[in-house]
C-alpha positions in Angstrom: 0.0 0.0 0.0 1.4 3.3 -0.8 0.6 6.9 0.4 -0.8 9.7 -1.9 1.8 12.2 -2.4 0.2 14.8 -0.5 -0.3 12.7 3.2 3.4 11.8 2.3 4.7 15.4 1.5 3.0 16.3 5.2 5.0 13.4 6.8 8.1 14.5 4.9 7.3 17.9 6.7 6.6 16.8 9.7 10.0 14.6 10.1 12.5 16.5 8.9 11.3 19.2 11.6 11.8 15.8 13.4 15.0 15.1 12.7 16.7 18.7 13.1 14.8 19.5 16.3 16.0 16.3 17.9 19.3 17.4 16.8 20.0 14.2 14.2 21.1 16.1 11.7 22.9 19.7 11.2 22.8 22.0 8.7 21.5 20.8 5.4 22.3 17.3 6.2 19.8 14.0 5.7 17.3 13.2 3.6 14.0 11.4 3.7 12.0 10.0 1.3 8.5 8.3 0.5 8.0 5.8 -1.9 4.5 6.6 -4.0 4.6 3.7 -6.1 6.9 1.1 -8.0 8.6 4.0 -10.1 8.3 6.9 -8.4 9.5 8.4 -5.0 9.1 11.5 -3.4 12.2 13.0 -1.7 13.9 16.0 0.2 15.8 18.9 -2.1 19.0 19.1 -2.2 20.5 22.3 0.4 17.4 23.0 2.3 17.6 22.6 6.2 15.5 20.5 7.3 13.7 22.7 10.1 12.7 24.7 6.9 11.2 21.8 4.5 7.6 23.0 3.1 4.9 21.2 1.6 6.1 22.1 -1.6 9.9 21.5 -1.2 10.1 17.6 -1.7 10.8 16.6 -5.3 9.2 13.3 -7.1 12.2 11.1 -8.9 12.0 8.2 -10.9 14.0 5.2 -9.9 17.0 6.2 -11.6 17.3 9.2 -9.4 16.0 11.4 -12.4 13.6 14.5 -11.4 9.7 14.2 -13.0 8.3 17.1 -13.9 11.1 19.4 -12.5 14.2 21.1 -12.8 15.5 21.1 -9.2 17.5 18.8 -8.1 16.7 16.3 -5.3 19.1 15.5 -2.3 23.0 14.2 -3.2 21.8 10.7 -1.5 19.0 9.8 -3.7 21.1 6.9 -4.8 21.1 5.6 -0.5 17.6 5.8 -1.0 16.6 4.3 -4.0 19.3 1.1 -3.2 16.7 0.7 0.0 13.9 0.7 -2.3 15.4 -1.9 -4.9 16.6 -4.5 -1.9 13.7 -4.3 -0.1 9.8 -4.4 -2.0 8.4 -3.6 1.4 9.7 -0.6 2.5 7.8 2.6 2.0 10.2 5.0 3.4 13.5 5.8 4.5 15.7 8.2 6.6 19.3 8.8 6.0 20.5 11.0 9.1 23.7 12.1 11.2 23.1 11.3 14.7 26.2 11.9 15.9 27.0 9.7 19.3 25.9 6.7 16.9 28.6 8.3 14.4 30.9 8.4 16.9 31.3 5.1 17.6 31.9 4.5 14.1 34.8 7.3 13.9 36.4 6.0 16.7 36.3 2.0 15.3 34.2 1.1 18.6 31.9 -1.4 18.4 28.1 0.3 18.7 26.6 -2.9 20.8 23.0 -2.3 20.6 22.0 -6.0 22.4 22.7 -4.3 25.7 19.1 -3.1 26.1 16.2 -5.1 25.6 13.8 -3.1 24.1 16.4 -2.7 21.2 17.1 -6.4 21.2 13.3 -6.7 20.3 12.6 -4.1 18.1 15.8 -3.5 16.2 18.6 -6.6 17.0 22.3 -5.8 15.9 22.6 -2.3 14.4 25.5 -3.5 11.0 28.2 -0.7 10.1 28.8 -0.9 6.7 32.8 0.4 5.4 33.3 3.3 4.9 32.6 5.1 1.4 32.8 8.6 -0.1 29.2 10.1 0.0 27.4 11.0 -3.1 29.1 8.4 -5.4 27.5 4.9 -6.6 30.3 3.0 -3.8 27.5 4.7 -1.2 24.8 2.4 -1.6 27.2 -0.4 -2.6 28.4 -0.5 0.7 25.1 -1.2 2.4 23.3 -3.3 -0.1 23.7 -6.4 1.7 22.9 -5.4 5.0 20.0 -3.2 4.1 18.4 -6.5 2.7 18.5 -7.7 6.2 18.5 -5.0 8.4 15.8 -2.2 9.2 18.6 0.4 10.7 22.7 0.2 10.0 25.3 2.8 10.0 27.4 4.4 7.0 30.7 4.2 8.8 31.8 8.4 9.3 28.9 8.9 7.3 25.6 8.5 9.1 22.4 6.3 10.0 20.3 4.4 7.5 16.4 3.5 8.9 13.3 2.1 6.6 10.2 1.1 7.5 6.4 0.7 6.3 6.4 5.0 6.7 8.0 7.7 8.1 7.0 7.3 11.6 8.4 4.0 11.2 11.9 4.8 10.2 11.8 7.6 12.8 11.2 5.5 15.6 14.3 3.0 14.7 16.5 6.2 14.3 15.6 8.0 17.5 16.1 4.4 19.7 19.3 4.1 17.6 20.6 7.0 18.8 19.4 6.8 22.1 21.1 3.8 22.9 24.3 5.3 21.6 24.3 7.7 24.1 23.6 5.3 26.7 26.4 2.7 25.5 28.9 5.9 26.0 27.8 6.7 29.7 28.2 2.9 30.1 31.7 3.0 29.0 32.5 5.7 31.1 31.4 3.7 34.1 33.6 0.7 33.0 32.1 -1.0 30.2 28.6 -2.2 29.0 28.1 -6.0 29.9 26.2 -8.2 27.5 23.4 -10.2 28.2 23.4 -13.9 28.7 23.3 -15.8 25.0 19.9 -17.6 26.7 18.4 -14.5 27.3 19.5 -12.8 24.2 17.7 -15.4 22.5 14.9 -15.8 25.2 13.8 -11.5 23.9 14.5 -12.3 20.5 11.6 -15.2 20.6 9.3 -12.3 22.0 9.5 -10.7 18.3 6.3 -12.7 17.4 4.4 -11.8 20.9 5.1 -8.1 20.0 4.4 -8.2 16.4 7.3 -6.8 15.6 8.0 -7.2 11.6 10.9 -5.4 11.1 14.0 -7.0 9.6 17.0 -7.3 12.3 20.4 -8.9 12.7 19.9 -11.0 15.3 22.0 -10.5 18.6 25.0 -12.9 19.6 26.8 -12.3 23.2 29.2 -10.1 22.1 31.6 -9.6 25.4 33.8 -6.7 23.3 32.8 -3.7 25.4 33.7 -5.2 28.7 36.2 -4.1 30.5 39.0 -7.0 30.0 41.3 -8.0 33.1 43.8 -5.4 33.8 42.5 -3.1 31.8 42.7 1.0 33.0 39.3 2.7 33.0 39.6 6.2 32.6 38.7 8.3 35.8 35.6 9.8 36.2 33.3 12.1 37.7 30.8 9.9 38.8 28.9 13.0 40.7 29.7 15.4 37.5 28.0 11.9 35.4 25.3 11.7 37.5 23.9 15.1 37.2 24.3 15.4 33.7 22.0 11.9 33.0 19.4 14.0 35.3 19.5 16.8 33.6 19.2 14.8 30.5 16.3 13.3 31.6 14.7 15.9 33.0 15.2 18.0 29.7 12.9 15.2 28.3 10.2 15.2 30.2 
């Protein structure tokens, strides 16, 4: 089932005032896009911020990336997007954004553990990281075109995040828990490490999928013991206190 262009032109309204307000992208970064039917897709312009997207802004492409019925030109990752669309018949939309603790981890080569919380073990399993590859050009989309075909959410290595689902709301979800769960996995490191879960329950969560009705695809979770702190091995020193009072305020800023 696909949206009519105008309910998906709102949605690609309302998220991108999404995505910049929630600070997970900067500047003109990101894109989103809808996909109205089996040759056409509606997408963010090319150097608009996103906190200033209008109803009319979004620009309908063919699935060679080519512009119908206009001469402006869509985002510089079109190509991201349409290699979602051509993996996967069932997703309807997609989100290509830069949260950045999520990036971090992929800057700094440290593994970005999402089977550390079990909400995310459900709903989106083990978050892939594809190499790195220079934005804009054809080796983008190479890079992810195997894991996209099994994963709903995966980082572009220095790059940014990739989330799909059946709409907008759906791909927003995936990429605001994504980075969420970055940000906890750094306060956890800070404290010593994040310890993964028990192979039996890792498995025991992923056999609630069903009971949840969770359909989206996901890399299922392994005990991966990588981020914890190894015998002998220095932890930096911390302000527990300082910590402490910055999650609070954190929290508090979210209420």
């Amino acid at each position: 089932m696909f949206q009519s262009e105008i309910e998906a032109r709102k949605d690609i309204v309302r998220y991108s005032h999404k995505v910049q307000a929630h600070g997970l992208v900067a500047a003109t970064d990101g894109n989103l896009s809808v996909r109205l039917s089996a040759d056409r897709v509606l997408i963010t312009p090319s150097s608009l911020r996103k906190e200033d997207m209008f109803l009319e802004a979004p620009i309908v492409i063919d699935m060679n990336g080519n512009p119908v019925d206009s001469d402006r030109r869509p985002s510089t990752e079109h190509k991201v997007h349409l290699e979602a669309y051509r993996q996967r018949g069932d997703i309807r939309a997609v989100i290509h954004a830069h949260p950045p603790r999520a990036i971090a981890f992929t800057i700094a080569e440290a593994p970005l553990d999402t089977c550390v919380l079990p909400e995310v073990v459900v709903n989106l399993g083990n978050v892939p990281v594809a190499p790195y590859a220079t934005p804009s050009t054809e080796d983008l989309p190479a890079s992810m075109r195997d894991l996209i075909r099994e994963s709903d959410a995966l980082m572009l290595a220095r790059h940014g995040s990739v989330t799909v689902g059946s709409d907008l709301s759906e791909a927003f979800k995936k990429l605001e828990k994504l980075e969420h769960t970055a940000e906890i996995l750094i306060y956890a490191r800070l404290l010593g490490g994040a310890k993964s879960f028990p192979l039996e329950e890792l498995n025991r969560l992923q056999g609630l999928r069903d009971f949840y009705g969770v359909k989206s695809k996901a890399v299922a979770c392994a005990r991966n013991p990588i981020n914890e702190k190894r015998p002998g091995e220095e932890t930096a020193d911390v302000d527990i206190d300082f910590l402490v009072e910055e999650i609070v305020k954190r929290v508090k800023a979210n209420l």
